[in-house]
N, C-alpha and C positions, 0 to 999 in steps of 0.2 A: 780799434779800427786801424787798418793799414793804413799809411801813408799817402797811397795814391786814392785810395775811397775818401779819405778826407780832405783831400784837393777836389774830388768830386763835388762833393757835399757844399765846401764852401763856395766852389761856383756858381750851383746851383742857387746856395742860399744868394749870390749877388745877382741872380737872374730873377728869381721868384721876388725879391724884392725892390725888381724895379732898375739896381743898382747898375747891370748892364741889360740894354733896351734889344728887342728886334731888331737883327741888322745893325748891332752895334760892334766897335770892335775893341778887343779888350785890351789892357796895358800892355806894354811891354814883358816878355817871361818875366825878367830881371827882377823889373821891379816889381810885379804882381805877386813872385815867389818872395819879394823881401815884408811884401805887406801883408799877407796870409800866412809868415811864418814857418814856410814850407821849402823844402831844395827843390833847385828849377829841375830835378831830375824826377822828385813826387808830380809837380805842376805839367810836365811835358808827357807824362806815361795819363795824367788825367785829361788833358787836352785830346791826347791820341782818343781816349776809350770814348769821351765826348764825341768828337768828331765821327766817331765809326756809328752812333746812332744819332746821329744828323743834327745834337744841338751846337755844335760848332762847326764853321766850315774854316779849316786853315787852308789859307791862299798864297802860294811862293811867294815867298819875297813881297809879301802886303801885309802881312798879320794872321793873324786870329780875328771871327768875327759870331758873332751869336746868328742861328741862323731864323728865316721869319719866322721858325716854330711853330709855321701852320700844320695841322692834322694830316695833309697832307706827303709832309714832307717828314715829321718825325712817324708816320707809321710806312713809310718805306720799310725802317729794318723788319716790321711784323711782315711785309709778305715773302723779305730776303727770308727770312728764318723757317716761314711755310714753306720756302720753296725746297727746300732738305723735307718734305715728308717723306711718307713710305706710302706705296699703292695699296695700303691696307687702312689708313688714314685718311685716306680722302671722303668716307663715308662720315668721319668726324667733322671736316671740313663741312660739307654739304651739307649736314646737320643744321649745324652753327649760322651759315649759308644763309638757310630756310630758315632761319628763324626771325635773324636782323631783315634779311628781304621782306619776309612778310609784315612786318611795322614797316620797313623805309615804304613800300607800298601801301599803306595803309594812310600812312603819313601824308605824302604826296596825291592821294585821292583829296583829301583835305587840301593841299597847298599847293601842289602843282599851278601855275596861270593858266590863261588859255592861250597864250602864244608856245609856251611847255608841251602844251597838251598837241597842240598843230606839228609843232618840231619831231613830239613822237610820232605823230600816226605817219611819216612820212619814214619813217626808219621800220614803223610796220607796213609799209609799200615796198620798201625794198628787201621787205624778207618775201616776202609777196614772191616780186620779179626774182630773187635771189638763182641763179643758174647751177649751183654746185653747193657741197658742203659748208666748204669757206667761206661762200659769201654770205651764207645763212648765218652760218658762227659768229662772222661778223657781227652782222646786223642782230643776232641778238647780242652779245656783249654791248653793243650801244645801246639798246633797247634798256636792258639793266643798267648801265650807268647815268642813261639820261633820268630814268626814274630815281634811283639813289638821291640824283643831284634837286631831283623834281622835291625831296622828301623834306628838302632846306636844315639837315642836320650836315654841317660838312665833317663832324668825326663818322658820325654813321656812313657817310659816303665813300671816306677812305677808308673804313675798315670792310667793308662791300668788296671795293675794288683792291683792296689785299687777298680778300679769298675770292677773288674769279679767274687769276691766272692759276693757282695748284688746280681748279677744278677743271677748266679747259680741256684736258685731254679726256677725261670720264668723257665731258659733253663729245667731242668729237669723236669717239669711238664710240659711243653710242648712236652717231649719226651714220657713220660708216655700216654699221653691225644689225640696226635693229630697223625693219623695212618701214615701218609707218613714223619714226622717231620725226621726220622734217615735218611731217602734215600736223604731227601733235604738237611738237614747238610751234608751228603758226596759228593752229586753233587756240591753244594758250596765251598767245600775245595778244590774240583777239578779244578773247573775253576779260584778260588783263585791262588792256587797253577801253575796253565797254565800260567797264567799273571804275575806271579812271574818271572817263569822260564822265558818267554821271555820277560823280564823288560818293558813291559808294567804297566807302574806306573798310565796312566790313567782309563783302564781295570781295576786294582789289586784296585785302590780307588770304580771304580761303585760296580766291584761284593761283596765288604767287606762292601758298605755301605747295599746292599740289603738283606748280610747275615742279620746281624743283625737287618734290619727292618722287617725280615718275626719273628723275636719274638716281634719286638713291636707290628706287628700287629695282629699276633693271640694273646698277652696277651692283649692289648686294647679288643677286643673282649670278650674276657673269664672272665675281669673285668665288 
């Protein structure tokens, strides 16, 4: 094992066991490299690689510190890393997409509250009123996240909202390109939205799977 993978490893092992907490900050280089055994130049190239996927955040001239290692925040680097696809990948996205959607919708049929449920139908008003593309894009990308977050899985919510910015541009050229595309994203948020309200979770999973395959399948097409 190189050098710097095994500064890796034992910091993890003093995170995973508790040994440095959420939001805590770690020793000194100096002395952290004299008590792991390791040169403060293995410990500083593992800090660096830590810190590039969010479980440490080094702050000038303050420390090193563990960061809250909510799902949120360590699956940032999964949609940096998406965000280098190829336009030929975006159908794997969308896939993938449509599959977690249609559980976190399922889910949220089941768990959503009814103040959840009020909050959405007001975001399908204003895909309603929506005057242009954009605002419709909007209002669905909230439509999806508030359902995600409705689904009460917060890994499943951020890895949702890891794959909705790579797929954004499919949605918005298909809104630009395909003449009926805005009236069928609103009739789908509707019947989405129906199967919510009456926690119909196995409804909310078909009609969520089929939103999303009517963009796999005009972008299949249009590729």
């Amino acid at each position: 094992m190189a050098l710097t993978d095994e500064a890796i490893e034992r910091i993890k092992e003093m995170i995973v066991s508790g040994e440095l907490r959420p939001g805590g900050r770690l020793p000194k280089e100096s002395d952290l490299a004299v008590r792991l055994g390791l040169s403060r130049n293995s410990l500083r190239e593992a800090v660096k690689a830590l810190s590039l996927i969010r479980v440490l955040d080094v702050r000038q001239g303050d420390g090193t510190y563990v960061t809250s290692l909510q799902p949120a925040v360590l699956l940032d680097t999964v949609g940096f890393i998406i965000d280098f696809h190829r336009d030929d990948s975006v159908l794997d996205l969308l896939e993938v997409r449509r599959i977690l959607e249609s559980e976190a919708t399922a889910l949220a049929a089941r768990k959503m509250t009814d103040e959840q449920l009020a909050e959405l139908g007001t975001v399908i008003d204003g895909m309603e009123s929506a005057a242009d593309i954009n605002e419709l894009i909007d209002a669905d990308l909230e439509f999806h996240r508030q359902i995600a977050r409705g689904a009460g899985n917060p890994v499943l919510a951020s890895l949702i909202e890891s794959l909705s910015a790579p797929t954004l541009r499919a949605r918005v050229w298909r809104g630009l390109t395909q003449a009926d595309a805005a009236d069928s994203t609103r009739e789908q948020h509707r019947a989405i939205y129906a199967a919510l309200r009456s926690r119909d979770a196995n409804v909310a999973r078909s009609w969520a799977a089929v939103h999303i395959a009517g963009v796999e399948e005009w972008l299949r097409k249009a590729l």
